[in-house]
C-alpha positions in Angstrom: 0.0 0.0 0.0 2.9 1.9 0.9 4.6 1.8 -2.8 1.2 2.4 -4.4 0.4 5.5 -2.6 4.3 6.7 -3.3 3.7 5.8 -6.6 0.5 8.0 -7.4 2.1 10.6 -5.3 5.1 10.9 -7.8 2.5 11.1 -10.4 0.4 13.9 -9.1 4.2 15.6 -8.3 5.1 14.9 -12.2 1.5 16.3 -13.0 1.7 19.7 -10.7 5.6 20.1 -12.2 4.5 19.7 -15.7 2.0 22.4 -15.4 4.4 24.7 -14.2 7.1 24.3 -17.1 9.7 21.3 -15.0 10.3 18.0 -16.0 12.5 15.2 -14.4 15.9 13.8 -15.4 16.0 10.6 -13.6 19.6 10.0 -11.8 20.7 6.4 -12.5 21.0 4.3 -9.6 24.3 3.7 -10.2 25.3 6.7 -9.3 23.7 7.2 -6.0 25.1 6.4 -2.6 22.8 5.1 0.0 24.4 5.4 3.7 21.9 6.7 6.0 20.8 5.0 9.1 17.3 3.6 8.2 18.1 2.7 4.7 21.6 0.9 4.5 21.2 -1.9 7.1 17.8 -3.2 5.4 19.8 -2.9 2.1 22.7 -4.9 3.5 20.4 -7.4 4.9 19.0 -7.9 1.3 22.3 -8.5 -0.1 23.4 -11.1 2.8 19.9 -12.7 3.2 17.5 -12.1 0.9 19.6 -12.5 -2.3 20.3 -16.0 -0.8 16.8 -16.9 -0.4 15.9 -15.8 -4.1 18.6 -17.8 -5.5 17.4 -20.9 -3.6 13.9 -20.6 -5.0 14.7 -19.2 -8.1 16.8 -22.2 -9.2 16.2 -25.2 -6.4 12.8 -25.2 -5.0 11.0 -24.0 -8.1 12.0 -24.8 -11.5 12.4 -21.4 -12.9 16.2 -21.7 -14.3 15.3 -25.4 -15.0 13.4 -24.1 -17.8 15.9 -21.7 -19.2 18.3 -25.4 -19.5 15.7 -27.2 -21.0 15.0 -24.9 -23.5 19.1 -24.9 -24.9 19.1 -28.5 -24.5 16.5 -28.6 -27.2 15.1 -32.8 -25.9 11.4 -31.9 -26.3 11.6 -31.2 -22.5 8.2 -29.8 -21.0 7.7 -26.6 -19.1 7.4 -26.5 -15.4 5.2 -23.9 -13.9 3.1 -20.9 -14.9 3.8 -18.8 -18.4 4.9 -16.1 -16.3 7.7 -17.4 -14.1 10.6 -15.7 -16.8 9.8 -12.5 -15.0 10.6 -13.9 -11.4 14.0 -15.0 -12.5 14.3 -11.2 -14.2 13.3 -9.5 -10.9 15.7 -11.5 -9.4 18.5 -10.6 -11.2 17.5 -7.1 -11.3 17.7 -7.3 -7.4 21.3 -8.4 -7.7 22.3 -5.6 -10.1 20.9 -3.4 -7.6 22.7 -4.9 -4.7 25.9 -5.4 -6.3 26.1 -1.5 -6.3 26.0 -0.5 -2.2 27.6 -4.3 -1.7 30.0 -5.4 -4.3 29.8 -9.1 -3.7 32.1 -11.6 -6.7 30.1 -14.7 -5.4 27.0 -13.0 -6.2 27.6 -11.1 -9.6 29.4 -14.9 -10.8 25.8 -16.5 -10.3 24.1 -13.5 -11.7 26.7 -14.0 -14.8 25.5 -17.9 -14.8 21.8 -17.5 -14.8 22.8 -14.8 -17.7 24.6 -17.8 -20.0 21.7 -19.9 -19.1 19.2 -17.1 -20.3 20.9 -16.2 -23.1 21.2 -19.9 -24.6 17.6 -20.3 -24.5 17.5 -17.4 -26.9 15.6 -18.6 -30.2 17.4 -17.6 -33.1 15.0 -14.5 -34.3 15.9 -12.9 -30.8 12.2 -14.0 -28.7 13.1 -15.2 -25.4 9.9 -16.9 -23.7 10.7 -20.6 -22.5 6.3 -20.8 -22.0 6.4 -21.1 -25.4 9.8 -22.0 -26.7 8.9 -25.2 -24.9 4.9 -25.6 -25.4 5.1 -24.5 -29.3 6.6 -21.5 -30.8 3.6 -22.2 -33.5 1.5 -20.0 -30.7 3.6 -17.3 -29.3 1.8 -13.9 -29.6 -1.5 -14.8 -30.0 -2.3 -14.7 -26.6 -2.2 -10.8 -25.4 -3.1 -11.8 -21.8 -0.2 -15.0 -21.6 2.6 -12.0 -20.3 4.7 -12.1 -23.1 5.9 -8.5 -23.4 5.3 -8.3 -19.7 8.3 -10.9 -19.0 10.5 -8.9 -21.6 9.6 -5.5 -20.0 11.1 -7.3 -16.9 14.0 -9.0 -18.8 14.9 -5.3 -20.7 15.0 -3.7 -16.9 17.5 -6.5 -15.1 19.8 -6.3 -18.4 20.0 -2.5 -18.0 20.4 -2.6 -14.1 23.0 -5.1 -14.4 24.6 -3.5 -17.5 24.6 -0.1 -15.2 26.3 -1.4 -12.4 28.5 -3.8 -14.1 29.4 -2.9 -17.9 28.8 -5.8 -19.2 26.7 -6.2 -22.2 26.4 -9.6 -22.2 22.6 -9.3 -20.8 22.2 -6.3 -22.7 22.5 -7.5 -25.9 20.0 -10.4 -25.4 17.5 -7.6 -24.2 18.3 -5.4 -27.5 17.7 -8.4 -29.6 15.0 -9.1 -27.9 13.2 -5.7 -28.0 14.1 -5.7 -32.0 11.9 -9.4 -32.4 9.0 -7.5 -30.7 9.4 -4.2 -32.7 9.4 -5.7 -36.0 6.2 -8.6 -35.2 4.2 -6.4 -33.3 4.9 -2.6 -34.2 3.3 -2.9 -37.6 0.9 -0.8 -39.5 -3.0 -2.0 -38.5 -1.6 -4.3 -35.6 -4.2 -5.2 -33.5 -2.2 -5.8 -30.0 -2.3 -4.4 -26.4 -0.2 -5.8 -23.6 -2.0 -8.0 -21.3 -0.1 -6.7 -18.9 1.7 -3.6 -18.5 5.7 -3.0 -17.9 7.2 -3.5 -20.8 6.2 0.6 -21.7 8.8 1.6 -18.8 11.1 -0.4 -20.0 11.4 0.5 -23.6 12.7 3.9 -22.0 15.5 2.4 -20.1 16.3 0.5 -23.2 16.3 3.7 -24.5 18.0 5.9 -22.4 20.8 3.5 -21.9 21.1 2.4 -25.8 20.3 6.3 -27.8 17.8 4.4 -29.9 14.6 6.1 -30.6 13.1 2.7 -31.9 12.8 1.7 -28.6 11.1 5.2 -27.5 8.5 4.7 -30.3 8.1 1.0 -29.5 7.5 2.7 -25.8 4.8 5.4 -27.2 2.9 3.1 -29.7 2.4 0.2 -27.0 0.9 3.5 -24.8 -1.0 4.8 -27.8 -2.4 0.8 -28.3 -4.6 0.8 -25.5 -7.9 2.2 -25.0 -9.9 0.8 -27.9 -11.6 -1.9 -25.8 -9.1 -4.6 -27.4 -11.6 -8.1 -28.2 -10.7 -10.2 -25.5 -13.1 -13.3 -24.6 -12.9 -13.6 -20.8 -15.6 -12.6 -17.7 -13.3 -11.2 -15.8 -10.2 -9.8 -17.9 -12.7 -6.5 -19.4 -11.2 -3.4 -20.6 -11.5 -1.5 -17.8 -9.7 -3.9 -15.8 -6.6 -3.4 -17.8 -7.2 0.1 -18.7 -8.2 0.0 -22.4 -12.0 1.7 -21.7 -10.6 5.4 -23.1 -7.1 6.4 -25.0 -4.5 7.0 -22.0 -5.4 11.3 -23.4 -9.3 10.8 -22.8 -8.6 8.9 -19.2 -10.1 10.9 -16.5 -9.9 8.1 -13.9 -8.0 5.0 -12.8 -9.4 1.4 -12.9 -8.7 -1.9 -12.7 -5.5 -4.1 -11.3 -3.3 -1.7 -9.7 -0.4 -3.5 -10.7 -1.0 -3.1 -14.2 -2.1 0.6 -13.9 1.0 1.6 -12.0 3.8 0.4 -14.2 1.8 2.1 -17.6 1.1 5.3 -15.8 4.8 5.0 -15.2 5.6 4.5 -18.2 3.1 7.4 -19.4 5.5 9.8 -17.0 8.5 8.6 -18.6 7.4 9.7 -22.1 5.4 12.8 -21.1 9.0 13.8 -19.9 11.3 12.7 -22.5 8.6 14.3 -24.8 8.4 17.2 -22.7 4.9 17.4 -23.1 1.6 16.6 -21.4 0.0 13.5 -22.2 -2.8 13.1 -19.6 -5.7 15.7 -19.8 -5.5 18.2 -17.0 -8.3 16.8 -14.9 -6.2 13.5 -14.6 -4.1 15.8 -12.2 -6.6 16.5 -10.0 -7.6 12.8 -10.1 -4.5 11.9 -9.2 -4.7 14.3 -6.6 -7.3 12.9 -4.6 -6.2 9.4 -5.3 -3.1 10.5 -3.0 -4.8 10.7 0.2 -4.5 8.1 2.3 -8.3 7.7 2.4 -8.9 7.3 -1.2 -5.8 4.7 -1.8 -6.8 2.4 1.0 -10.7 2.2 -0.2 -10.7 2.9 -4.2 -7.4 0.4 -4.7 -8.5 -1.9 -2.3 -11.9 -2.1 -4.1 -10.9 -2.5 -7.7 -8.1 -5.1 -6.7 -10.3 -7.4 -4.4 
């Protein structure tokens, strides 16, 4: 609840700074030192306990990384678990990169490099990454929007820029980049009919982005934001358009809906490009919206309600 309300708040900040003629520069977290009181031993206790304990699910007690080998060993091995475990090994290793920078740690960054071979070897050979489908029948990757395809990319294109940040190596990087290419030249196409199911992969095109000078990734960004809100045909009783915001064109929204999750990382994502664009993207009574969605009140009943 915390995060949520800290994220709306920076989004009513980036609103009320827009108006007046500001916009952010984000500082890389590589370059920030973190050595205050309250922040530094829960930081170090993620690097000497909580790293540990992702690493031991991540690759023992679940079969996560088991998936990744199966898919380079190329046996006709089947997939273990749900289509979006990719993104828990991602989020992992993004964790690392993040770590590795307060608390340089060699054990660590050698098992980040591992899961990175392992990763990249399951790489097919057009540059899509998914081992859901590399394993189940690449005959029916993206035709799903709601099977978190782009979603475990957007998470994929974050950890390789963290790590690449903190560590230069490109590695990583250049598995996301190819990546990212596969995805702009199947899906960015002239009378596409796609949304993401699930929203991240829009903040993550502007890391890719900022980190790579490439404004195919920036227009990859805008047109998966420009995508939504045209009530995209989806048979389901539960997954409707205003649970994954696609009831109005992110420029007509005048409130939030539907799974916070997915609503926070695009309205992130939104910021990202109304800044790099350095203009305003939401209507100006989305401000004011936001506004009131940043008292405590209204985030512990109206998120609370639409998430339930």
């Amino acid at each position: 609840m915390k995060i949520m309300l800290s994220a709306v708040a920076m989004m009513v900040c980036f609103c009320c700074c827009a108006q007046q003629g500001y916009y952010f520069t984000p500082v890389n977290f590589s370059k920030v030192n973190i050595n205050d009181a309250f922040w530094k031993p829960r930081m170090q206790n993620v690097a000497t306990v909580t790293m540990d304990a992702c690493i031991y699910q991540t690759e023992v007690r679940t079969p996560r990384i088991r998936n990744f080998e199966k898919v380079a060993r190329k046996q006709g091995e089947k997939h273990e678990g749900i289509y979006y475990d990719d993104s828990d090994v991602y989020k992992a290793l993004e964790a690392i990169a993040y770590s590795l920078r307060n608390n340089p740690n060699p054990t660590l960054e050698a098992k980040a490099d591992e899961w990175i071979d392992k990763i990249a070897a399951a790489q097919e050979p057009d540059g899509y990454l998914n081992t859901y489908y590399s394993l189940r029948g690449l005959e029916n990757r993206w035709t799903d929007v709601e099977k978190h395809e782009d979603y475990n990319a957007g998470h994929l294109i974050e950890a390789a820029v963290a790590y690449y940040d903190v560590t230069s190596k490109r590695k990583f990087l250049d598995v996301a980049i190819r990546f990212a290419n596969h995805i702009d030249s199947i899906l960015h196409l002239a009378g596409k009919k796609w949304i993401s199911g699930h929203q991240e992969i829009e903040l993550a095109l502007v890391k890719l982005y900022r980190v790579t000078n490439n404004p195919r990734y920036l227009a990859l960004a805008n047109w998966y934001i420009t995508s939504r809100g045209y009530q995209f045909p989806y048979k389901s009783t539960w997954l409707t358009p205003a649970y994954w915001q696609d009831v109005k064109p992110i420029v007509d929204q005048t409130e939030i809906t539907g799974h916070a999750v997915r609503a926070m990382y695009m309205f992130s994502g939104v910021a990202d490009m109304a800044a790099l664009q350095k203009k305003r993207i939401l209507p100006e009574s989305y401000g004011k919206n936001l506004g009131r969605c940043g008292t405590p009140e209204y985030v512990c009943n109206r998120w609370y309600r639409v998430c339930r």
